[in-house]
N, C-alpha and C positions, 0 to 999 in steps of 0.2 A: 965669412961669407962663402968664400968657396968650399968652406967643409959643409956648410947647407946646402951647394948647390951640387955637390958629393955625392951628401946622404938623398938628396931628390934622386940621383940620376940612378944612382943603386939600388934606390926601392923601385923605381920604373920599375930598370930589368930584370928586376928578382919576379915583380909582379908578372911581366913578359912572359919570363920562363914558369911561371904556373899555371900562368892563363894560356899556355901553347900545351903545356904538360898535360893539364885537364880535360882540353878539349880531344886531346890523340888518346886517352885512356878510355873518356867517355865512347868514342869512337870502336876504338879495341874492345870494349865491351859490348857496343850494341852487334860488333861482326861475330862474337865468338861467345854470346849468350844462348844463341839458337842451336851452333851446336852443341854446346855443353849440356844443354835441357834435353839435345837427341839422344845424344849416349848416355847421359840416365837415366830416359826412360826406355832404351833398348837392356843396359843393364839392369835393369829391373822387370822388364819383361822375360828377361833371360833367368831372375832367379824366380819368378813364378812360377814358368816352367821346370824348371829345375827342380821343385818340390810337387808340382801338379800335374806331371808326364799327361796326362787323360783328360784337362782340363782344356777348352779350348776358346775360354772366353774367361777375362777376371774382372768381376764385376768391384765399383768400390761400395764400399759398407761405411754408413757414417762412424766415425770411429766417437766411443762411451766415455768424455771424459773423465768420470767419476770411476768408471769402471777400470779405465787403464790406470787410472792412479793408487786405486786398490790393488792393484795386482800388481802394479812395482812396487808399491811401498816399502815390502822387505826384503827389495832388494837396490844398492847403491848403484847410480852410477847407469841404469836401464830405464831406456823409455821404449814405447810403444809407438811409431809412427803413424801407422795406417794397416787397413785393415780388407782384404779384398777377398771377395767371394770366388770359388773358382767351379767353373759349370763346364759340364760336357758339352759336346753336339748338339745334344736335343735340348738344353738351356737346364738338365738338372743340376739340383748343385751336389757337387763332394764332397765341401769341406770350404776352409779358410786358408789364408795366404795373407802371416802376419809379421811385416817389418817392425822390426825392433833394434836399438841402436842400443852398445852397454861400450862402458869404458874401460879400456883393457889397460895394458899397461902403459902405453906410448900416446895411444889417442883412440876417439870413439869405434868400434868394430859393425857396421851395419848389416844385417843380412836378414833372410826370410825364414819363417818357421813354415811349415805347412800342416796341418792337423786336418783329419778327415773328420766326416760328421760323426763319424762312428769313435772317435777318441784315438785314433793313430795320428803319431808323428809320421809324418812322409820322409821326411829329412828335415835339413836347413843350408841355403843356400848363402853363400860369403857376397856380397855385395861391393863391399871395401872395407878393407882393412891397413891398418900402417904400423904391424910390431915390429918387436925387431927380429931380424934377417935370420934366417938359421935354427929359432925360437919359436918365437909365438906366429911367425909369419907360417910355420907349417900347421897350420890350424886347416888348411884344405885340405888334405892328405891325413892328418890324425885325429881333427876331434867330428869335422864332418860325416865321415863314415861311422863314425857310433849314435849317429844320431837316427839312423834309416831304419823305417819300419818299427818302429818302438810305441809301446802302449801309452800314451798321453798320462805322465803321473810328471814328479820332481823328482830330479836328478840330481846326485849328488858326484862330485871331483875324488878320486882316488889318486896317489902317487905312487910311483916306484913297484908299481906290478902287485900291488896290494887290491886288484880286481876280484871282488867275488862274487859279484850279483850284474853281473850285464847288460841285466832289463831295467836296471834304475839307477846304475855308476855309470861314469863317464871317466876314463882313461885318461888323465894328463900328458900336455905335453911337456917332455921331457927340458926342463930348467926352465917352463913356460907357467907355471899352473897359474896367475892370476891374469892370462889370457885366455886358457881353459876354463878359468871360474867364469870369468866375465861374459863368454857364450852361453856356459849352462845356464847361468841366471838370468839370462835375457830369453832362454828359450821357458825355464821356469815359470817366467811372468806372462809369458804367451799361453803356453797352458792357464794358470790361471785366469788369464781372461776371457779365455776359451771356454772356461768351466762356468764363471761367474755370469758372463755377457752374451756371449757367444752358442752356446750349446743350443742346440732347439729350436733356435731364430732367436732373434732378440726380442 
């Protein structure tokens, strides 16, 4: 009898302690949902710009689910998030501003492509990333900068200073390359849906 009245009083407090636990977590999320959704979307207005210096409005663009799934296809591991139009002053537009997530080594790499109407890469901006340290985490500093101002085609990964065509290789980083792959291919697939969806209006 007393080990029943044991097991009652134990399941009570366990239940106690989840039904306190739940309610302060529920809590903690409703305090800290709003801001986590600001810094998001200021990070993400930050790689807008980033890629659209002359851009001063980013419109969204329904994103082509057929279209973006053609244009990852061949490649693993890259999706397409969303997809925004970026317009001057006077409301013309320039181009695109297309979030794309690929999986690198550690975990997914998010960042912005920007492609102008005229078929240039603008750049591509790092959103978040988590390689590792020392590695693939210098993708800001190495693979960012070969992406600027470039003719909207596919790129392909070189290693070990074996660069010889500039305007369509992309320079690994050094003991990184399938952090290196994993952005050309996500910015690959943005071209392509640039090319497929995008080009000319949809």
């Amino acid at each position: 009898m007393n080990d029943a009245k044991s097991m009652i009083k134990n399941a009570l407090v366990l239940f106690a302690i989840t039904l306190v636990a739940g309610v302060l977590l529920g809590l903690v999320y409703q305090v800290t949902k709003d801001p986590i959704a600001k810094q998001a979307k200021l990070a993400q207005d930050k790689a807008n710009m980033s890629v659209f210096a002359d851009a001063t409005t980013f419109d969204d663009v329904e994103l082509n689910a057929d279209g973006a799934a053609s244009a990852v296809s061949g490649f693993t591991g890259v999706t397409i998030e969303d997809v925004k139009e970026a317009k001057d002053a006077s409301g013309a537009p320039l181009g695109y501003v297309i979030r794309v997530s690929s999986k690198g080594y550690g975990d997914f790499i998010t960042y912005t492509v920007g492609i102008t109407n005229e078929g240039n890469v603008n750049g591509i901006s790092i959103i978040s990333i988590a390689e590792t340290p020392g590695l693939g985490m210098n993708a800001e500093k190495v693979i960012v900068p070969q992406f600027e101002n470039k003719q909207a085609q596919q790129f392909s990964v070189v290693k070990n200073g074996q660069l010889t065509s500039p305007s369509s290789q992309i320079e690994a980083i050094s003991g990184a390359t399938i952090t290196s792959r994993a952005i050309t291919n996500g910015v690959n697939a943005s071209i392509t849906y640039f090319e497929n969806v995008l080009k000319g209006g949809q």
